[in-house]
KEKE-3310 file (N, C-alpha, C; in steps of 0.2 Angstrom, whole numbers, plus 5000, padded with zeros to 4 digits):
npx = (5052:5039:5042:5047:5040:5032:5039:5039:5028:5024:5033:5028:5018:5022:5023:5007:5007:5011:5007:4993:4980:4965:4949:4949:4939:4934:4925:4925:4935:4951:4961:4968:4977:4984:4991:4988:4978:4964:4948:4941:4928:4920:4907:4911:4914:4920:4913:4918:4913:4920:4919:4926:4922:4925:4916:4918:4929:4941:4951:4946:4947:4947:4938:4940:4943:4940:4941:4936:4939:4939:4939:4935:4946:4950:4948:4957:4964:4964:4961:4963:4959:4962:4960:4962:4962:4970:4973:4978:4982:4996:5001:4996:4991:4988:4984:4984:4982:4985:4982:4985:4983:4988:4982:4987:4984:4989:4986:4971:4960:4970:4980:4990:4992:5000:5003:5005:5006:5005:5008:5003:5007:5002:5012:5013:5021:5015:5018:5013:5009:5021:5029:5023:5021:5036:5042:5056:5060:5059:5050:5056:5052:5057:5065:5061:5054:5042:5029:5024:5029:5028:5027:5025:5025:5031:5025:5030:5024:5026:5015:5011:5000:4992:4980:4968:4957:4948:4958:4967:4982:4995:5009:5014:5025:5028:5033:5044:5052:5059:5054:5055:5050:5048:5056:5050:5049:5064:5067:5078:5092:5097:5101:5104:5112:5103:5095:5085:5076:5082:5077:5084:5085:5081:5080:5076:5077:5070:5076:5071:5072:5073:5058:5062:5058:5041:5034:5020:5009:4996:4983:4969:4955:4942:4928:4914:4898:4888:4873:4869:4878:4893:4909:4924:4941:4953:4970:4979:4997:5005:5016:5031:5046:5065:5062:5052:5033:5021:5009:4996:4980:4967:4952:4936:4921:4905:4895:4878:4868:4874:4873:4869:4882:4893:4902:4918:4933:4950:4965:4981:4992:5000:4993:4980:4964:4947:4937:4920:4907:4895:4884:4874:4864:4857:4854:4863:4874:4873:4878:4878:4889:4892:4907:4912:4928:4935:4944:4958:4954:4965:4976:4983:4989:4991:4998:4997:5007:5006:4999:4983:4969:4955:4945:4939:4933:4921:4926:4918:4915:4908:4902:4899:4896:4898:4895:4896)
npy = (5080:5074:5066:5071:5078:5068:5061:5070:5073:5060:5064:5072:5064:5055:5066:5065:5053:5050:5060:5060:5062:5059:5062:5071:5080:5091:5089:5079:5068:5073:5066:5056:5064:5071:5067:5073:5082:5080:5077:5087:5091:5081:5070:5059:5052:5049:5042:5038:5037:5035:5032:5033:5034:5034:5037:5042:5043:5035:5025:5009:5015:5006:5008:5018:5019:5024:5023:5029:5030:5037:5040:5047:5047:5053:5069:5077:5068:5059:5044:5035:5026:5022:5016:5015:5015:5019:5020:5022:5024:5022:5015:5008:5010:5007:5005:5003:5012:5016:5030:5044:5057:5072:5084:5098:5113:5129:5139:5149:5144:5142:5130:5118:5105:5086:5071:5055:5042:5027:5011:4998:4998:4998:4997:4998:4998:5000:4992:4993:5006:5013:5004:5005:5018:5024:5014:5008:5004:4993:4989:4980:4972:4965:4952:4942:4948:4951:4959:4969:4980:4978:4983:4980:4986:4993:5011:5027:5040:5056:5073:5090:5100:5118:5127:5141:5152:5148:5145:5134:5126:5113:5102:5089:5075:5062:5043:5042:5033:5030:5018:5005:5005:5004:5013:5024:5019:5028:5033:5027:5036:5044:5058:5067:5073:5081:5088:5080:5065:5051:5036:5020:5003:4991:4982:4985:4980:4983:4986:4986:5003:5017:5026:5043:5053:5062:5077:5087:5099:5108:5119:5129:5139:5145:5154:5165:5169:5175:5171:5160:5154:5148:5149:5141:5142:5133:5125:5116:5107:5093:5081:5089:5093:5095:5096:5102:5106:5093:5092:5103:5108:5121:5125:5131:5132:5134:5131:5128:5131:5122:5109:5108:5109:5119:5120:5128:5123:5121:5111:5105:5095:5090:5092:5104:5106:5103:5106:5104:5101:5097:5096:5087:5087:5075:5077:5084:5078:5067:5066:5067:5069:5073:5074:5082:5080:5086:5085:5086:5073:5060:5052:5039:5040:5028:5028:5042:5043:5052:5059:5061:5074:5069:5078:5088:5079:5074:5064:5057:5059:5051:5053:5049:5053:5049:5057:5053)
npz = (4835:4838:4847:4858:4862:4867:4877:4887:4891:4898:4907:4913:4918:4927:4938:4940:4941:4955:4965:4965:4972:4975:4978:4985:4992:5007:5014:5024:5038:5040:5041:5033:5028:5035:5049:5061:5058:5065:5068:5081:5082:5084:5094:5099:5088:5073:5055:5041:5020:5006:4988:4971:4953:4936:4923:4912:4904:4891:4893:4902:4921:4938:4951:4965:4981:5000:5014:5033:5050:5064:5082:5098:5113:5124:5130:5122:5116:5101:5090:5074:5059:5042:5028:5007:4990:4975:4957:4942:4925:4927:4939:4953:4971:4985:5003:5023:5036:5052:5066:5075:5086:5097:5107:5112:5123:5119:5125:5127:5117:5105:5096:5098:5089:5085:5078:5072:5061:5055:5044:5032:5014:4998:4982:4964:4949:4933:4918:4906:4898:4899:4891:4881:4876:4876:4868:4857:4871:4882:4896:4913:4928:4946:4949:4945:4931:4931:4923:4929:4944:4959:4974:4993:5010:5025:5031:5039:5045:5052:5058:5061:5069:5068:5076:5076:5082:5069:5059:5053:5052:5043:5042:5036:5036:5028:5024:5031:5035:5024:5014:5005:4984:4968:4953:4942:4927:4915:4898:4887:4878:4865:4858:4844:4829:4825:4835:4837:4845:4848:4851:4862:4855:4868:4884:4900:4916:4932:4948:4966:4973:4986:4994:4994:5009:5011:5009:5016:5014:5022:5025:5031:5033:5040:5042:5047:5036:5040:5052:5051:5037:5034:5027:5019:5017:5007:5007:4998:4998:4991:4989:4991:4986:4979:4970:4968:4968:4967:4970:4971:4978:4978:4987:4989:5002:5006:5020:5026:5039:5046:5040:5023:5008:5000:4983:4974:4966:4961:4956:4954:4945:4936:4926:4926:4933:4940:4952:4958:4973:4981:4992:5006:5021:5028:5043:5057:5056:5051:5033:5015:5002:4985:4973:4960:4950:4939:4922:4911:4899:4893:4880:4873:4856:4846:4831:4828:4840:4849:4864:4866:4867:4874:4878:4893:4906:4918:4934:4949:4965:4978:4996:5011:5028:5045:5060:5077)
capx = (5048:5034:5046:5051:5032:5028:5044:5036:5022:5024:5036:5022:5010:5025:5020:5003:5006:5017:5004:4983:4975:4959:4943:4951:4933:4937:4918:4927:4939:4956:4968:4972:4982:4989:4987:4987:4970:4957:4940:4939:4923:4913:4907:4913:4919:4917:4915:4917:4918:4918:4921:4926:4921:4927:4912:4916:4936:4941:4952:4944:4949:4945:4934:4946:4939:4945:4936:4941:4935:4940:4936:4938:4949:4948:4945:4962:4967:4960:4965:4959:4961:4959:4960:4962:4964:4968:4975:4977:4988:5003:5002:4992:4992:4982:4985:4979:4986:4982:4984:4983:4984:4985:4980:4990:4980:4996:4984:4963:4959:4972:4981:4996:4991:5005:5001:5009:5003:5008:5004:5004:5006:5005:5013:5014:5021:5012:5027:5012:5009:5028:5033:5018:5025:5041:5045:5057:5062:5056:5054:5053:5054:5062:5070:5056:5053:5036:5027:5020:5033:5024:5032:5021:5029:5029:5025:5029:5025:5024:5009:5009:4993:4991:4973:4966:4949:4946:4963:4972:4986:4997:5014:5015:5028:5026:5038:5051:5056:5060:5053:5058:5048:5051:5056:5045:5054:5063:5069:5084:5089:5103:5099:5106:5114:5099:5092:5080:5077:5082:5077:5087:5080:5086:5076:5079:5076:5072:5077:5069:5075:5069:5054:5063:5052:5038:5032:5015:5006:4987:4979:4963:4951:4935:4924:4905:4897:4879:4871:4868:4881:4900:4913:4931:4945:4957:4976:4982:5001:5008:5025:5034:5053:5067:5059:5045:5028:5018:5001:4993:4975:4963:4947:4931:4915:4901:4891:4872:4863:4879:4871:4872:4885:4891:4908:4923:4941:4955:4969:4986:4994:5003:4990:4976:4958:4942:4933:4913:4903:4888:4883:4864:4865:4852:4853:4868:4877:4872:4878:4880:4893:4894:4911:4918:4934:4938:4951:4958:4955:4972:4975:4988:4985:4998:4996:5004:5013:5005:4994:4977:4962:4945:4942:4939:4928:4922:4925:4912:4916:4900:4906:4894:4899:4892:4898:4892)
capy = (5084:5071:5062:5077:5080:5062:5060:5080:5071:5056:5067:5074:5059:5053:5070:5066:5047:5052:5065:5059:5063:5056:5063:5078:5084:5098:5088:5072:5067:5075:5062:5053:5068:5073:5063:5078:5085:5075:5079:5087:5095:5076:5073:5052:5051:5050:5036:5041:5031:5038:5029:5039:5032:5039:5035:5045:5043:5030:5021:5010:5016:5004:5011:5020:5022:5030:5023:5034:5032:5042:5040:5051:5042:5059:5076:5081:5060:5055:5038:5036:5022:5024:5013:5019:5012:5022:5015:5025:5017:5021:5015:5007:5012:5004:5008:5005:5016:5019:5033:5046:5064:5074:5093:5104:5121:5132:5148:5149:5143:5141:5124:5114:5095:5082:5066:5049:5036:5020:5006:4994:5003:4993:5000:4993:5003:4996:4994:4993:5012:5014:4999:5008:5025:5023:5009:5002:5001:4987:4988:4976:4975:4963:4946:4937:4949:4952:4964:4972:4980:4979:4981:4980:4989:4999:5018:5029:5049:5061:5077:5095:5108:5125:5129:5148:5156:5146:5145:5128:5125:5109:5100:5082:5071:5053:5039:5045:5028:5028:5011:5002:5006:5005:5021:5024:5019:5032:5033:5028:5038:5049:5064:5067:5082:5090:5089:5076:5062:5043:5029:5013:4997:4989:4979:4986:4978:4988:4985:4990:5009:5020:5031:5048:5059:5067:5083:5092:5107:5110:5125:5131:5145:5146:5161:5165:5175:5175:5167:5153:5152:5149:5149:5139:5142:5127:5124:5108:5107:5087:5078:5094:5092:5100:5095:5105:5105:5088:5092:5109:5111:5127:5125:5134:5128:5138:5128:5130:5128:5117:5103:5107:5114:5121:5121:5124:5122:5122:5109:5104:5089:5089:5096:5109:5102:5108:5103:5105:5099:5099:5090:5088:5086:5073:5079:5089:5072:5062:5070:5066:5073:5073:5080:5080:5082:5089:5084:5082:5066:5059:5044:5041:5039:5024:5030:5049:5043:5058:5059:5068:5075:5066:5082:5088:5074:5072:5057:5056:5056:5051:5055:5047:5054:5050:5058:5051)
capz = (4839:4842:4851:4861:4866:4871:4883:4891:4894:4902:4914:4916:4921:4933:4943:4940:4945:4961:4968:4962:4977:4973:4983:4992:4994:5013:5017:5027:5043:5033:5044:5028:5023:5040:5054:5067:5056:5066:5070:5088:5085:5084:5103:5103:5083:5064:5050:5032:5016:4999:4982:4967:4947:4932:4918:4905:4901:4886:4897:4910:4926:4941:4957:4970:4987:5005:5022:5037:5055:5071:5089:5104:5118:5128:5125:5118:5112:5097:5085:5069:5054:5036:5020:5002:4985:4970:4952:4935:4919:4926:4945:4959:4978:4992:5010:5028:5040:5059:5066:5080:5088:5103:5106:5118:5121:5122:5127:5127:5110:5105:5100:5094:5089:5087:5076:5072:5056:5052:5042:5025:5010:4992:4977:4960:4943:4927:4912:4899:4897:4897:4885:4874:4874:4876:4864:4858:4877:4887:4904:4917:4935:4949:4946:4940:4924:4929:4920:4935:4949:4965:4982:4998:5013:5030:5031:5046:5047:5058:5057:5067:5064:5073:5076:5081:5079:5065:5056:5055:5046:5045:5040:5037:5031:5026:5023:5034:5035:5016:5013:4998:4980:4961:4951:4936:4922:4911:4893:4887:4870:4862:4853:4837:4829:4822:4843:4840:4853:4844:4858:4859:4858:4874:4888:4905:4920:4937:4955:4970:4975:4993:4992:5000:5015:5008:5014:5012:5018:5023:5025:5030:5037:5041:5044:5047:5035:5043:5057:5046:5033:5036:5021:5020:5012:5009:5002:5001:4994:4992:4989:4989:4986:4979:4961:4965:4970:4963:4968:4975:4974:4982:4986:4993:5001:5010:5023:5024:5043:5048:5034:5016:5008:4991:4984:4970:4968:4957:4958:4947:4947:4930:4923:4927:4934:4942:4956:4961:4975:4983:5001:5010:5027:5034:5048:5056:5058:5043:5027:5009:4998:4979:4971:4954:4949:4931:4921:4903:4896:4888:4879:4870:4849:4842:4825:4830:4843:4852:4868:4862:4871:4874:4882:4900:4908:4927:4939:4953:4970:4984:5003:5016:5032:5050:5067:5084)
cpx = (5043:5037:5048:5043:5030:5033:5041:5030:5020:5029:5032:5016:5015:5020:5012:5002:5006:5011:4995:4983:4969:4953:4946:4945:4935:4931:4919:4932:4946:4962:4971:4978:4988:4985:4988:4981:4964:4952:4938:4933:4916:4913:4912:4919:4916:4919:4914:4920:4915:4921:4921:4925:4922:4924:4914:4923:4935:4943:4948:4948:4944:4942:4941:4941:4943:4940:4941:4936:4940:4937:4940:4939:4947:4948:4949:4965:4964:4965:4961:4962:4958:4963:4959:4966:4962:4973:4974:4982:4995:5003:4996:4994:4987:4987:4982:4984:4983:4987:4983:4987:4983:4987:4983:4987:4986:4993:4974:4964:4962:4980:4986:4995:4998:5001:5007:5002:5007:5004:5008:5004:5008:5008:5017:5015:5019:5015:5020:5011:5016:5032:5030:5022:5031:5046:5049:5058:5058:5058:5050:5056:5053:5065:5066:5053:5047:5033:5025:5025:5030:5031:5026:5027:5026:5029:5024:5029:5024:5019:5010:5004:4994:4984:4972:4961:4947:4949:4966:4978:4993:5003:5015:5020:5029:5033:5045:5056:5061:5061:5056:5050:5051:5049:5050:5052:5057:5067:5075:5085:5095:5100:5107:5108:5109:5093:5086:5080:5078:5082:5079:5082:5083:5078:5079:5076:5077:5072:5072:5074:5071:5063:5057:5058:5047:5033:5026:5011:5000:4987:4973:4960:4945:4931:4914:4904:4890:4878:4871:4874:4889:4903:4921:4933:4951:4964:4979:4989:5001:5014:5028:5042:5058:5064:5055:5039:5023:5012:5000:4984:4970:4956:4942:4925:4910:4895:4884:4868:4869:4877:4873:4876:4886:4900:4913:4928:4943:4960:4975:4990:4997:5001:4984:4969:4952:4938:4926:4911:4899:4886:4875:4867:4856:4849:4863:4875:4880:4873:4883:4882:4894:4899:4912:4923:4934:4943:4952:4958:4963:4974:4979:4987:4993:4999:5001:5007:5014:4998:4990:4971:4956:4940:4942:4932:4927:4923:4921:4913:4908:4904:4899:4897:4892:4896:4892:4895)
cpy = (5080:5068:5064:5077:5073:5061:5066:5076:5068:5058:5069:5070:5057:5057:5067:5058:5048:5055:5064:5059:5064:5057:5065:5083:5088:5092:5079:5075:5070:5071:5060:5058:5070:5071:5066:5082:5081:5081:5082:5091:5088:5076:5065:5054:5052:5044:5040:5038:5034:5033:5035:5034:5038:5034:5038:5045:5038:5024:5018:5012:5012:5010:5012:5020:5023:5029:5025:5032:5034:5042:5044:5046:5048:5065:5080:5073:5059:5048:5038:5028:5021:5019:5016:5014:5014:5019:5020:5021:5018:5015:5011:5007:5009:5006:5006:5007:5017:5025:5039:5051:5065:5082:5095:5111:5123:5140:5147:5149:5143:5134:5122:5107:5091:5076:5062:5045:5032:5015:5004:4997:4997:4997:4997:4999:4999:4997:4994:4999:5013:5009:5002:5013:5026:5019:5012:5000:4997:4989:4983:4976:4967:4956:4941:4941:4951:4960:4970:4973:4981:4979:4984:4982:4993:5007:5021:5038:5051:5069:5082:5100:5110:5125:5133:5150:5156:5145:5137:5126:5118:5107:5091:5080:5064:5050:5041:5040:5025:5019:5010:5003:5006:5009:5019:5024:5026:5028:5031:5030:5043:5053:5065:5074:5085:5090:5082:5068:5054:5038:5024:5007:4992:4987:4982:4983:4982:4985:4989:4997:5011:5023:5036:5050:5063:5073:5084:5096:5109:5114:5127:5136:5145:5152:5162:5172:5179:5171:5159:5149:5153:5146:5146:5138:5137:5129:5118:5108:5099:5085:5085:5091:5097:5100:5100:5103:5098:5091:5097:5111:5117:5124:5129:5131:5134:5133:5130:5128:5122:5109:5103:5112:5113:5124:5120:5123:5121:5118:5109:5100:5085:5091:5099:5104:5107:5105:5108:5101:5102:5093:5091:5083:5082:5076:5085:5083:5067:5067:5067:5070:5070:5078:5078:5084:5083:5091:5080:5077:5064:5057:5045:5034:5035:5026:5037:5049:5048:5055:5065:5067:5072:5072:5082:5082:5074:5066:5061:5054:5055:5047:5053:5048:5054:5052:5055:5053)
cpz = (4843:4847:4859:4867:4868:4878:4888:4895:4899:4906:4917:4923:4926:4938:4945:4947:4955:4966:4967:4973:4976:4982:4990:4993:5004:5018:5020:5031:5036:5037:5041:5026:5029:5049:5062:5064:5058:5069:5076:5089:5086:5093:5103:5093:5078:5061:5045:5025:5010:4994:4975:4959:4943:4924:4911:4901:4897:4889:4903:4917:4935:4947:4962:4976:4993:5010:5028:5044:5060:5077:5095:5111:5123:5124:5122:5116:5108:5092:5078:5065:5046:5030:5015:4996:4979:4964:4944:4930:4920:4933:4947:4964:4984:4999:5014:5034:5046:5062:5072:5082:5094:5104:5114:5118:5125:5125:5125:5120:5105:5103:5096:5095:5087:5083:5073:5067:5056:5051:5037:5020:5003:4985:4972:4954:4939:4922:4906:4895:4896:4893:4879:4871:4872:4873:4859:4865:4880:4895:4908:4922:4941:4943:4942:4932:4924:4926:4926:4942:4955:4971:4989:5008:5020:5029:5038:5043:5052:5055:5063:5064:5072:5072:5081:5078:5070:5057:5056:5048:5050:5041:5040:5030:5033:5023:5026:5036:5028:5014:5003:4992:4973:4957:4946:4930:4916:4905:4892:4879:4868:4858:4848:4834:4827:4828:4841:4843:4848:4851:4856:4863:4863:4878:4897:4911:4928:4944:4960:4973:4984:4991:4998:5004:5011:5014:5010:5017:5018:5026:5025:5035:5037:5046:5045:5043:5035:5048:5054:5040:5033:5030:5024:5016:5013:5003:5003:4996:4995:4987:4986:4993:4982:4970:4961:4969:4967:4961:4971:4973:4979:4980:4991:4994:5004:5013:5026:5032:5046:5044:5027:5015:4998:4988:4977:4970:4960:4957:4952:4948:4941:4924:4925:4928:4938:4948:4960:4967:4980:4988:5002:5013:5029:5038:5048:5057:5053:5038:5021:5004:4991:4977:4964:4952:4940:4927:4913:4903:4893:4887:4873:4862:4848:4836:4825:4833:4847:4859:4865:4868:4870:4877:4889:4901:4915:4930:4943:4957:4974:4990:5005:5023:5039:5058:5071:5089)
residu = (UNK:UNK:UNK:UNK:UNK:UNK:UNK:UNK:UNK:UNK:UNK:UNK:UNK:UNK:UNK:UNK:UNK:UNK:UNK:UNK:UNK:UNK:UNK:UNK:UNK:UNK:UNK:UNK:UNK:UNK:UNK:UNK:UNK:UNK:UNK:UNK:UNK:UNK:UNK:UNK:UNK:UNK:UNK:UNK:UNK:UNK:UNK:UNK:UNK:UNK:UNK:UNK:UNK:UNK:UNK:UNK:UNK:UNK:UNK:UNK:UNK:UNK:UNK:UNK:UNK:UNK:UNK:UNK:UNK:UNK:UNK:UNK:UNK:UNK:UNK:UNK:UNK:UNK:UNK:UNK:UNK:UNK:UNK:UNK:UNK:UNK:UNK:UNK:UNK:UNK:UNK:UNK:UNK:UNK:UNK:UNK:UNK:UNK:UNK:UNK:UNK:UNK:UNK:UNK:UNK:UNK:UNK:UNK:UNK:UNK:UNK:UNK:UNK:UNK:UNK:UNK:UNK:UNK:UNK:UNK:UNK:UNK:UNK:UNK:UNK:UNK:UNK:UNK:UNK:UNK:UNK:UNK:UNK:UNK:UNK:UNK:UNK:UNK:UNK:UNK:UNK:UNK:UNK:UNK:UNK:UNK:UNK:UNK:UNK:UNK:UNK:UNK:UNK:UNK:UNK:UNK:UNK:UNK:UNK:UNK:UNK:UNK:UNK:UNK:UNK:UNK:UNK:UNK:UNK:UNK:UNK:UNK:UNK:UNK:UNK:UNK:UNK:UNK:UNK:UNK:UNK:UNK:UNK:UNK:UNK:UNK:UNK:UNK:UNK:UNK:UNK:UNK:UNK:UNK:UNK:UNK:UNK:UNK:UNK:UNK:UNK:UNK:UNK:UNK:UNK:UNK:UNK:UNK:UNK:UNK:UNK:UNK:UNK:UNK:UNK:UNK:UNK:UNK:UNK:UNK:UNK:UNK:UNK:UNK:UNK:UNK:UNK:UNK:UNK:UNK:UNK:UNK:UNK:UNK:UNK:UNK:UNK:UNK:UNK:UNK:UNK:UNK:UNK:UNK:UNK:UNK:UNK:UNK:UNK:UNK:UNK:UNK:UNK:UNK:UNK:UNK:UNK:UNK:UNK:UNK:UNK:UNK:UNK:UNK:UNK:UNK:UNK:UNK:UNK:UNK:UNK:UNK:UNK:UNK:UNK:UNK:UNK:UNK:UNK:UNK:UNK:UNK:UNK:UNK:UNK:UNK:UNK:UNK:UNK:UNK:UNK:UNK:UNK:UNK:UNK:UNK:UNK:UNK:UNK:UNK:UNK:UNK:UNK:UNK:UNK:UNK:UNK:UNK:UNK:UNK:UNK:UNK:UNK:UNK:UNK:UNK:UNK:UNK:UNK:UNK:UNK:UNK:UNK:UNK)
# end
């Protein structure tokens, strides 16, 4: 049975690997997720760099971060370019995509955007979480055996959002060129007549596979609920396939004076989490966001041969955002 529960889990943390969107705080340029969600309320453009830390888990976790700028070509063209690098025990991800939209008003206010990315995309599975858990199997990945499956690659997608009295909702799908990537190792193992799971000890060595189209679907609404203070409500679904949904999180913010604002959320990404933040606006231009995200700790006990709780714990994102 433990055996049964450790396999569940790290099905689990694939999802989790597959889908971390790391510093989805609503309070920045959103073109990293859908590169027809650009900024066309800055007058020229936007810069925005966040770094996200995660001080209080067992495992070290390196620094992820997500720099975003956006400039207006004309008053319905924008382009944009964003870098990103996030990394947990199973995976790392780096990124730099360029990228660009252009707004058709199909009727007074009114509008249907159109968006194009492309860029470099690094991605690397880590076999030592998976030789741990899952031992006896070994895994390893290309021809040289290295511990570390990395593959470095182009990525192309396409981006459409609707935008209407303060409605915008959007569809992006990524890797439509289905670049080359390597799967996440599974188990290899026979069950036994009285159902439980016996893994064989065997060395497996993995090839490069494609990475299929991924789809996903943003959502948002914003309203006024006073001269002063306007309220938005966000959905953000990501890699949805016929598996299922990976990542979907909801969130809400209320903006204070077009400056500070105040904000929480909800997400699920293999497992249940919580997201807070809190922004001060400089100015209406310059503003500083803190978010944290909240999520079981889970670190896996050799001993039990079980993943256990350290508890929920927060990462730390800090969003510096400047339009001109």
């Amino acid at each position: 049975m433990k055996r049964i529960i450790v396999v569940a889990f790290v099905a689990i943390s694939f999802m989790h690997a597959k889908a971390q969107l790391n510093m989805l705080s609503n309070n920045k340029p959103l073109g990293y997720l859908n590169p027809a969600f650009q900024n066309y309320d800055s007058d020229k453009g936007v810069v925005s760099i966040s770094g996200l830390l995660n001080p209080l888990v067992k495992e070290e976790v390196p620094l992820a971060y997500l720099a975003i700028g956006e400039y207006k070509i004309t008053e319905n063209f924008r382009v944009g370019l964003h870098s990103s690098s996030t990394e947990n025990r199973l995976r790392l991800i780096s990124s730099t995509m360029l990228y660009g939209s252009y707004r058709l008003e199909l009727d007074k206010g009114n509008y249907l955007s159109l968006g194009v990315d492309i860029g470099r995309y690094a991605y690397a599975i880590k076999s030592n979480e998976f030789n741990k858990v899952l031992g006896p199997n070994k895994f390893t990945f290309g021809t040289d055996s290295s511990s570390v499956g990395e593959t470095v690659g182009l990525d192309f997608g396409l981006g459409f959002a609707y935008a209407y009295n303060g409605f915008f909702g959007g569809l992006d799908i990524s890797k439509m060129n289905t670049p080359s990537g390597y799967p996440f190792p599974e188990s290899h193992s026979t069950t036994s007549s009285d159902s439980t799971v016996q893994f064989k000890d065997t060395t497996i060595n993995y090839s490069e596979g494609n990475f299929r189209p991924e789809l996903g679907i943003n959502l948002m609404y914003t309203w006024s609920a006073s001269k002063n203070v306007s309220i938005t409500h966000s959905l953000h679904a990501a890699k949805i396939n016929a598996a299922g949904v990976a990542y979907i999180a909801l969130q809400n913010f209320a903006e204070f004076n077009k400056r500070h604002s105040l904000g929480l959320g909800v997400f699920n990404n293999g497992s249940t989490g919580f997201i807070a933040s809190a922004g001060f606006g400089f100015t209406e231009n310059i503003k500083l966001e803190v978010t944290s995200f909240i999520v079981d700790d889970l670190n896996f006990n050799k001993q039990s041969r079980l993943y256990e709780s350290n508890g929920y714990q927060p990462s730390i994102e800090a969003n510096i955002r400047f339009e001109f």
